[in-house]
C-alpha positions as CSV (number, residue, x, y, z in Angstrom):
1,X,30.3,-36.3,138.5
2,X,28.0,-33.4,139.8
3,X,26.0,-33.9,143.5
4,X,22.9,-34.5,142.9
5,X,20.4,-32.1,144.9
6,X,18.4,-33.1,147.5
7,X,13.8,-32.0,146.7
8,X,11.8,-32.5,148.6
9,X,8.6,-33.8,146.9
10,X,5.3,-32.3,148.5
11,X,3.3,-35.4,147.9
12,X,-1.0,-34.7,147.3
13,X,-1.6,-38.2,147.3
14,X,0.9,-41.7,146.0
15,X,-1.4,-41.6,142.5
16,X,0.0,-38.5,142.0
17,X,3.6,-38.8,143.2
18,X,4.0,-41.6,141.0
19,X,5.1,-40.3,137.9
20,X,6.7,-37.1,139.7
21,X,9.1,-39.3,141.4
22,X,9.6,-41.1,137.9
23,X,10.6,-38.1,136.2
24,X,12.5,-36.5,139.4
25,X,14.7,-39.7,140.3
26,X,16.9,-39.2,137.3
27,X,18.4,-36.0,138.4
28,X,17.9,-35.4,142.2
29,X,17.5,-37.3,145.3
30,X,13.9,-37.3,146.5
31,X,11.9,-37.2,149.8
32,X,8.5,-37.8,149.5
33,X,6.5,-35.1,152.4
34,X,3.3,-35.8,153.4
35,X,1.7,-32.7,153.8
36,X,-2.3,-32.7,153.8
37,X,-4.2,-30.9,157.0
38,X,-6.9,-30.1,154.5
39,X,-7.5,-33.7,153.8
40,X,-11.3,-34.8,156.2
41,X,-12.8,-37.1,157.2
42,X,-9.8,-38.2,159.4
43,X,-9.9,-42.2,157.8
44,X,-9.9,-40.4,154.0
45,X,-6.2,-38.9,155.3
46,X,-5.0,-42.1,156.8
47,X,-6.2,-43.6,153.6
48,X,-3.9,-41.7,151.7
49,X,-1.4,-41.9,153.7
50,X,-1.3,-45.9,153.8
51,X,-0.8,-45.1,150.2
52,X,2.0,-42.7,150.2
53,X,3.9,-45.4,152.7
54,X,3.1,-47.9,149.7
55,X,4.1,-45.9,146.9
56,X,7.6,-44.8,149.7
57,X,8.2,-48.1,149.8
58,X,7.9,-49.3,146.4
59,X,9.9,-46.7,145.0
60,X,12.4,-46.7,148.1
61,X,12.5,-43.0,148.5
62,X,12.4,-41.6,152.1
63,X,9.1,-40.4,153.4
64,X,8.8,-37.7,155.8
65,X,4.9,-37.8,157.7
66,X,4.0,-34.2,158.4
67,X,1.4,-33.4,161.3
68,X,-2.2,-33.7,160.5
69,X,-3.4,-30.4,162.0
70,X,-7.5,-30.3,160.5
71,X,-8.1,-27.3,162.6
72,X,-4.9,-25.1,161.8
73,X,-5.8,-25.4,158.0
74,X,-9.6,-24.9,158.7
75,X,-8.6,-21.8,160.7
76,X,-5.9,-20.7,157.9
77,X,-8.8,-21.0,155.1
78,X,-11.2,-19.5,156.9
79,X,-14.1,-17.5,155.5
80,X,-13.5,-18.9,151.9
81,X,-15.7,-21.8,152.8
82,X,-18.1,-21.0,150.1
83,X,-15.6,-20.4,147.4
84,X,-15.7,-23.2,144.6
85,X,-13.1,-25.4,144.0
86,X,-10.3,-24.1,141.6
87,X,-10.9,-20.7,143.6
88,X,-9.0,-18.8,146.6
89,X,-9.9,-21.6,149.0
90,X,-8.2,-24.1,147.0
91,X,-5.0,-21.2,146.7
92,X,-5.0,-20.9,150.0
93,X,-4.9,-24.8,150.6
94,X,-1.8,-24.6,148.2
95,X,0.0,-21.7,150.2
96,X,-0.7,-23.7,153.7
97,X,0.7,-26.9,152.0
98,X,3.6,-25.7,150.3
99,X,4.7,-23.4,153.1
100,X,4.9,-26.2,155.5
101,X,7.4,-28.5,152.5
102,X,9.5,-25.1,152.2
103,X,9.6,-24.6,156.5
104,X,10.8,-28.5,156.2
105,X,12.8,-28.3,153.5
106,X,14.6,-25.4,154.6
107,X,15.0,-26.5,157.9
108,X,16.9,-29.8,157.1
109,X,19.0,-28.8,154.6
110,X,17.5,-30.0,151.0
111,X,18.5,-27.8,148.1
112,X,14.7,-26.9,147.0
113,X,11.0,-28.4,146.8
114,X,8.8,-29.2,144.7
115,X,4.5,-30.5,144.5
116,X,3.3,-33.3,142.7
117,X,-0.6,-30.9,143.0
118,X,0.9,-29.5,138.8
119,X,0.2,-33.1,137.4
120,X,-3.4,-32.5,138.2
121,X,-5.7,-31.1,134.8
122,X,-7.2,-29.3,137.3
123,X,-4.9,-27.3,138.9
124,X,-3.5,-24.2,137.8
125,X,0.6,-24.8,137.5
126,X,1.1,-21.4,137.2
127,X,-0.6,-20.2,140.1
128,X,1.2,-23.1,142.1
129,X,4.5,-21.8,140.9
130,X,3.8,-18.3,141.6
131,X,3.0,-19.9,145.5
132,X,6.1,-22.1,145.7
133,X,8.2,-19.5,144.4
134,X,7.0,-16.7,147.1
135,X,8.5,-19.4,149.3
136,X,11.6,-19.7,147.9
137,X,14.1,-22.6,146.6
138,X,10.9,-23.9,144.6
139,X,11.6,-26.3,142.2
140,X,8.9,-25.1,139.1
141,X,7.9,-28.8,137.6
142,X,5.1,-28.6,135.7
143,X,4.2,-33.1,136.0
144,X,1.4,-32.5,133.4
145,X,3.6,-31.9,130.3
146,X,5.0,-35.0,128.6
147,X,1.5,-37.1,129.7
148,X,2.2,-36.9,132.9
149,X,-1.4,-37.4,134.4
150,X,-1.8,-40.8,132.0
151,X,1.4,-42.2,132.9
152,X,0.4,-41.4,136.7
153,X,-2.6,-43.7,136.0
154,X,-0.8,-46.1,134.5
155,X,1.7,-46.6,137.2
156,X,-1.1,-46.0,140.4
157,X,-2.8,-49.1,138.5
158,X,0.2,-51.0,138.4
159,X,1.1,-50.1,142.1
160,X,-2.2,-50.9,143.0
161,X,-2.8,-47.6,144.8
162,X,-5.9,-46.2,145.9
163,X,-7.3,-43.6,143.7
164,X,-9.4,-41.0,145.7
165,X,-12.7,-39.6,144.3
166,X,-12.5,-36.0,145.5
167,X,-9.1,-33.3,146.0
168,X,-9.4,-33.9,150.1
169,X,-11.3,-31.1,152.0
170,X,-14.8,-31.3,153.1
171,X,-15.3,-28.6,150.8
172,X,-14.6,-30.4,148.0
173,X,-16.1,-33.8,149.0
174,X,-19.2,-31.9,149.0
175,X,-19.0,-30.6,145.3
176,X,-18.5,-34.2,144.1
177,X,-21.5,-35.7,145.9
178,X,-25.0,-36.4,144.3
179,X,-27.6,-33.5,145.4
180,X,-28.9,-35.4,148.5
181,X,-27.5,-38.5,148.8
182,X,-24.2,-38.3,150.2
183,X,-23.1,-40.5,147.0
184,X,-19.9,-39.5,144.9
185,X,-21.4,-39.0,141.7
């Protein structure tokens, strides 16, 4: 029997990881890394992260809690402030993010990494890819294909996870709020 490899699963949020761990399980060992400076206001990221200890625990996979370093990422996006979403800020966010799984992974010995950010309809696989393979021993998953973002609803609901209503920064917070009410629309 072949040795399964080792990924380490950069983890966006638990909805997200859900089905990624689903489809990853069956071939590899995975580590779920928390990994989200860019997430603000500070109680949004714990938030999240209550969840990916849920989601951890309920799927019993190991999770590894990276620092929350709001001013690092702030600093390493800066000047693309204005930029809307799905543009070089939100690459940027990517590269910060994924360089800091592929430091980790590399560091302790996993055989590549992969992000659960491809089962978003919003996010551009390719360009992840492109990112995570600059960094080397990327694992190029694309979670979308085979309904990937359905069945990630599907199991979030059944977990009973916490489904955010905006990507994480401030930036995008503020795209997703009513014109002057600081309401989500």
């Amino acid at each position: 029997m072949p040795t399964r490899k080792r990924i380490l699963l950069h983890v966006c949020c638990a909805p997200c990881a859900t089905h990624a761990v689903e489809r990853l399980r069956d071939e590899h060992d995975v580590t779920l890394f928390f990994s989200n400076s860019n997430i603000h206001p500070r109680d949004e990221y714990e938030k999240r992260l209550a969840q990916a200890r849920k989601l951890a625990e309920r799927t019993d996979c190991p999770l590894v809690e990276d620092t929350y370093a709001h001013e690092d990422w702030l600093a390493f996006v800066a000047g693309l402030e204005a930029e809307p979403e799905k543009g070089q800020r939100c690459l940027k966010c990517f590269e910060y993010n994924l360089a800091r799984a592929a430091e980790f992974a590399h560091r302790n010995g996993f055989d590549g990494f992969t992000t659960t950010l491809t089962i978003s309809p919003h996010k551009s696989s390719t360009d992840l890819f492109r990112i995570g393979a600059a960094l080397g021993d990327f694992l190029a998953v694309d979670f979308k294909k085979r309904d990937g973002f359905r069945r990630s609803i599907e199991l979030s609901r059944q977990y009973d996870l916490y489904r955010q209503g905006y990507c994480g920064c401030e930036f995008s917070r503020r795209t997703t709020e009513a014109p002057g009410t600081g309401k989500r629309q």
